[in-house]
N, C-alpha and C positions, 0 to 999 in steps of 0.2 A: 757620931757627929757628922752629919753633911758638911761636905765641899765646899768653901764658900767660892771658889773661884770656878764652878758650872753653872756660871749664869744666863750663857750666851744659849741661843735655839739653834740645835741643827735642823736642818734641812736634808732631807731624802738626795743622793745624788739621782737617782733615776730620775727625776724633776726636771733637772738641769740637763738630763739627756734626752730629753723630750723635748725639751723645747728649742736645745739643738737641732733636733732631725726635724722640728715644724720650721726653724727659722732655715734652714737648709731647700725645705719642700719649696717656702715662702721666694727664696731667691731663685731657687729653678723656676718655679710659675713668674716672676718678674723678667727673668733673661727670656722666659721662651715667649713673652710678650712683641716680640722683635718680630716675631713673624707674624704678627697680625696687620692689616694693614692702618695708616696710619688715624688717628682722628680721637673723639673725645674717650670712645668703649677702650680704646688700648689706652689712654692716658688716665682715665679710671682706672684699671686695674692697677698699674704701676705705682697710683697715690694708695690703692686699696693696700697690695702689698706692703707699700713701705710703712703705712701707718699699724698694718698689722706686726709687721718685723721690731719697730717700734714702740707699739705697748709692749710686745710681750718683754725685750730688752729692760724696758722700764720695770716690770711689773715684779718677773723673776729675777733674773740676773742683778739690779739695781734693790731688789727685797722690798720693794714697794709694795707688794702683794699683801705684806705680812708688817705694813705699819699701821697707824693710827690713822681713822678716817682725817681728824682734823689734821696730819699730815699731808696726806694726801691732796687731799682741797687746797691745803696750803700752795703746795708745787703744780697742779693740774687747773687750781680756776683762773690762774693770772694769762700763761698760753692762751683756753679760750678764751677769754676776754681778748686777747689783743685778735682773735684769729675772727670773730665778730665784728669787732672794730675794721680789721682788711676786709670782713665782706662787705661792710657798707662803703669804703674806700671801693671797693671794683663796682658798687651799685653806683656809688655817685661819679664814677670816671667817664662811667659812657655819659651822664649827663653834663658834664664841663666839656668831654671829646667835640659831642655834637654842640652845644654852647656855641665851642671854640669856631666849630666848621664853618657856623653862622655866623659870623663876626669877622671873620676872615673874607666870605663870598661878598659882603656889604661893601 
């Protein structure tokens, strides 16, 4: 008679130490962003890393890896949705900025 209580999925720990020593690489390459000088190319990498540190947090450690697509979608399209939404928020800001500049000089 099988188990009924081995229901639950392991997971390999080597996984979980992998993606230690990538989340570890990922904050050394962020700190050593400090010596670049300053402007968009260093502020890129810093979103690059964080969004990488990020999923992976999400994907393993959270076991989101290893759920259901329509889980997934569930927690993952509302974010983009609103992070769409702030882009056209920063498109339409320069165009109220400058609106404003001109309504001010009158």
């Amino acid at each position: 008679m099988a188990d009924a209580h081995a229901t639950g999925q392991q997971h390999p720990l080597k996984i979980y130490f992998w993606i230690w020593g990538l989340l570890f690489v990922f904050s050394a390459a962020s700190y050593g962003t400090d010596f670049l000088e300053h402007g968009y190319f260093r502020w890129g990498l810093i979103l690059l890393f964080m969004i990488l540190k990020a999923g992976f947090i999400v994907a393993i450690f959270m076991h989101m890896a290893w759920e259901r697509l329509a889980l997934k979608l569930a927690i993952l399209l509302p974010p983009l949705c609103l992070l769409v939404l702030v882009g056209f928020m920063v498109i339409e800001g320069d165009y109220t900025l400058l609106t404003r500049g001109l309504a001010f000089v009158r």
